[in-house]
C-alpha positions, 0 to 999 in steps of 0.5 A: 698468403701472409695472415697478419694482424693488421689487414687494410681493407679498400671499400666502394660503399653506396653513399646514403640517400634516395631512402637509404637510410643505414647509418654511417657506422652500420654502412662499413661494418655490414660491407665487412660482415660477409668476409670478416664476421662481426667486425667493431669499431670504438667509439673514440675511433670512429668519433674521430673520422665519421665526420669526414666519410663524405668528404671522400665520397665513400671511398675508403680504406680501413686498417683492422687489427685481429684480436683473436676472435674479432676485428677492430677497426683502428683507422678509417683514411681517404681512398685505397692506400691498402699498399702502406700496412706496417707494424712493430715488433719489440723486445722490452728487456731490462737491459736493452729495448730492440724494436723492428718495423715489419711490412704487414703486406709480405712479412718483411722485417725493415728496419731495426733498432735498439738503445739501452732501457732507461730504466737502467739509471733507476738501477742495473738490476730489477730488483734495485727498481722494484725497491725504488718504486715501493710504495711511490706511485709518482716513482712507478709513473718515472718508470713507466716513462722511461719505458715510453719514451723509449718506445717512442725514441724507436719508432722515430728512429725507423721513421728516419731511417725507412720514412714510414710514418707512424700513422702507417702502423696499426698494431705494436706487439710486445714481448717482455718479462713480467716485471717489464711488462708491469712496469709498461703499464704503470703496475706495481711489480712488488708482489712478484718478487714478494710474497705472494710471488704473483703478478697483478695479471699475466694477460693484459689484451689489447691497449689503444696506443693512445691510452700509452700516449704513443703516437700512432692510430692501433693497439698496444699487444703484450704476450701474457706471462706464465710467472713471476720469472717467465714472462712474456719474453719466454712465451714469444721466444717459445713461438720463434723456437716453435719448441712446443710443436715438436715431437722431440725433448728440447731444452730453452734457455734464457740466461741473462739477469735472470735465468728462465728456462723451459724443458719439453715438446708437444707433449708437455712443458716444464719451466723453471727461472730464477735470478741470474744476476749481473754476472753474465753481463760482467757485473761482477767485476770492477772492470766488468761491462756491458757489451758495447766497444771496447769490451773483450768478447773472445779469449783465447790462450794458445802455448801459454800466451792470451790473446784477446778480441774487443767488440769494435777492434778498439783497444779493451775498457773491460770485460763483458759476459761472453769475455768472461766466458771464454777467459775461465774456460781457457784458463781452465783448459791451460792450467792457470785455474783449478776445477775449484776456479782457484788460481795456480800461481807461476802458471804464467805471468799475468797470474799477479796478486793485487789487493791481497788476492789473486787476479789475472791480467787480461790486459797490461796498462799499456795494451788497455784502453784506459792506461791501467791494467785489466784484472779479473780477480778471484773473487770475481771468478768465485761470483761467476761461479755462484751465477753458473752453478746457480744457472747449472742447478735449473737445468738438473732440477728441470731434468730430474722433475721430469724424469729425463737425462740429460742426454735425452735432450735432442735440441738446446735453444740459447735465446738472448743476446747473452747465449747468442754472442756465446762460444757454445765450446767455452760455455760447455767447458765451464758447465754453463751448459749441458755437454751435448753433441754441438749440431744440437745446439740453435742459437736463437738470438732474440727470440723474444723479438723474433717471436713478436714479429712472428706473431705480428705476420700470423694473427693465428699465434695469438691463440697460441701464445694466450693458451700456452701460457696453461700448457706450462708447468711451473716448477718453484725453485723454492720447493726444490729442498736439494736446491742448495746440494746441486748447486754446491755440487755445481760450484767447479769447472765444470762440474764435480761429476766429472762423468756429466762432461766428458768431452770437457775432461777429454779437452782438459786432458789434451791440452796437458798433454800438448803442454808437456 
């Protein structure tokens, strides 16, 4: 049986009279007491729909949202339509917003969608929008808009698409960083990236959409923070990884702007986070980009010769983060770049200099797009570089402060949309990733949305996801005084001890032997 957060309750009350003189909100929460203990209802709620008890002769059927130790009625309607029990599940990112309509009666996911966090337009980068708001509160309010309007734009477009009506769905579940989650509610995020590095709250409970100006008659759930850096995403990718109730050492990552990153198992939780920046989503380059059509999102060289794939099929505008990727672990593997990520010039023909500096040509003008040549320059694979080594650097501090190596790791679980359109081999091959045996590897995809429709189908998670937040060690890369030394150390390809990556040197060492 499917214990969501959202139940629907038909009732056949006794209507008052004949010396009956229960009041009319007593009547529908003592009917409830023997099943569901003390339930509550807001005044705001029940001012809304008491006038109409009578019209429906007290046949009636009330929508309850569990939080946590207590149900609260959110809606009270005409008749049984306990058939029709929805909510929604979503994912705030800083790049994207994805968003699913579950059924609360079986657990199914409907529908899902997504678009790009409007945000953006403030600045790619959440720092960029956390200057931006600074001492502006009219700036924050355009923030926070942004981020409603997105919501709202969702839950329109699963109406259009499922015809279920918003005033189905009693409960919203939200999963994100803690700058987003800020943002959300209209919060000043400065202090998290500033000192004192601490956020305005980690748990914030449950909202009355109404008080977000959404449109539909429930509440409002983010998942609580654990930092700065590991936000609510992580908690909810946590509960989809279920990593936490396993016996055996695992590893999550989440790479994207930022790096967030948890080591551990039932027995004890470490994390680790730090900003990652654009470069995973292309940013670094001139001709870098999002991933959207005509983004290269695979590479392959084979007997000297690059051949390519663009999301879409169409013909390539730029390069995104798993383009990227696969481009320096191929050009590695054939030879066009050193472990330095230098370029061997005369390697082949597409390693040109433009501009003073080498670059590669992963596309002629007459194969792009846009009708000039595609480069990915040297100073964009040295940026790259500094973002791997820096993602590279979290791994071994988590590993080092909790006294593991890296082969203890029994299962690696890649969370985003990042490691999810990832070659696991290419991201292993320029040290993005530890080497292990690849059947330890799990790609979650979106954690983050699958653990908020988790939680949206099992109300019992909720206890979960608001005391694990005290389970987690956080581990301040700004103590970590070797910080620096590993991640210089961490600046080659795909390492400079060669011994963390054998099956890395093996490839390296077949692939010049194949050349000869």
């Amino acid at each position: 049986m499917i214990k969501s957060m959202s139940k629907k309750i038909y009732m056949e009350l006794t209507p008052p009279g004949d010396g009956d003189f229960v009041a009319d909100k007593d009547r529908i929460l003592r009917a409830l007491k023997a099943d569901f203990g003390d339930v509550v209802i807001s005044q705001d709620t029940f001012r809304r729909h008491y006038m109409s008890l009578r019209d429906f002769d007290w046949k009636l059927t009330v929508t309850m949202i569990m939080k946590g130790h207590e149900w609260e009625i959110v809606r009270i309607e005409p008749g049984d339509t306990t058939a029709v029990n929805y909510g929604y599940a979503v994912d705030i990112g800083s790049t994207t917003i994805n968003m699913q309509l579950v059924d609360l009666n079986n657990g199914k996911v409907l529908a899902e969608e997504g678009l790009f966090n409007a945000q953006i337009k403030y600045g790619d980068e959440i720092l960029s929008r956390i200057f931006y708001v600074k001492d502006y509160p009219e700036r924050l309010a355009e923030l926070q808009k942004c981020t409603l309007d997105n919501l709202r734009e969702l839950v329109e477009r699963l109406h259009q698409k499922t015809g279920v009506s918003k005033s189905d769905c009693g409960i919203m579940v939200i999963a994100g960083n803690t700058t987003m989650t800020h943002f959300l509610l209209g919060y000043d995020p400065w202090h998290i990236f500033h000192v004192p590095y601490a956020p305005a709250f980690n748990s914030c409970g449950f909202i009355p959409a109404k008080e977000l100006d959404l449109d539909f008659p429930g509440l409002v759930y983010c998942f609580p923070s654990v930092a700065n850096y590991v936000g609510g995403d992580i908690v909810s990718g946590l509960l989809a990884s279920e990593l936490y109730r396993k016996e055996e050492l695992a590893l999550f990552m989440d790479i994207g702007t930022n790096g967030e990153m948890i080591l551990g198992n039932n027995e004890f939780l470490v994390s680790a986070a730090g900003a990652a920046g654009p470069a995973l989503e292309g940013g670094i380059s001139k001709q870098g980009m999002q991933a959207k059509p005509g983004a290269v999102d695979t590479v392959k060289i084979e007997n000297n010769e690059l051949h390519l794939t663009t999301i879409g099929n169409t013909k390539p505008l730029g390069i995104c983060g798993s383009g990227i990727v696969d481009l320096l672990a191929e050009m590695l593997l054939e030879g066009w770049i050193d472990s330095a990520g230098a370029f061997v010039p005369g390697k082949s023909e597409r390693i040109v200099e433009r501009e003073g500096e080498y670059a590669v040509v992963y596309a002629w003008d007459y194969e792009s797009g846009s009708g000039e040549e595609l480069i990915f320059t040297q100073n964009d694979i040295f940026s790259y570089m500094d973002t791997k080594a820096a993602a590279n650097t979290m791994v071994s501090y988590l590993l080092e402060a909790s006294g593991v190596g890296a082969g203890d790791i029994q299962r690696l679980y890649l969370v985003g949309a990042f490691g999810a359109h990832l070659n696991i081999e290419s991201a292993v091959t320029i040290g993005l990733y530890p080497d292990l045996p690849r059947d330890r590897f799990v790609i979650l995809g979106n954690g983050s949305l699958k653990g908020a429709s988790m939680l949206l189908t099992d109300a019992e998670l909720y206890n979960t996801a608001e005391s694990i937040i005290e389970r987690i060690y956080y581990l301040s890369l700004g103590d970590a005084t070797d910080f620096l030394t590993k991640m210089y150390a961490a600046k080659f390809l795909p390492h400079t001890d060669l011994t963390l990556y054998p099956s890395v040197t093996e490839r390296i060492k077949q692939r010049a032997l194949a050349r000869r």
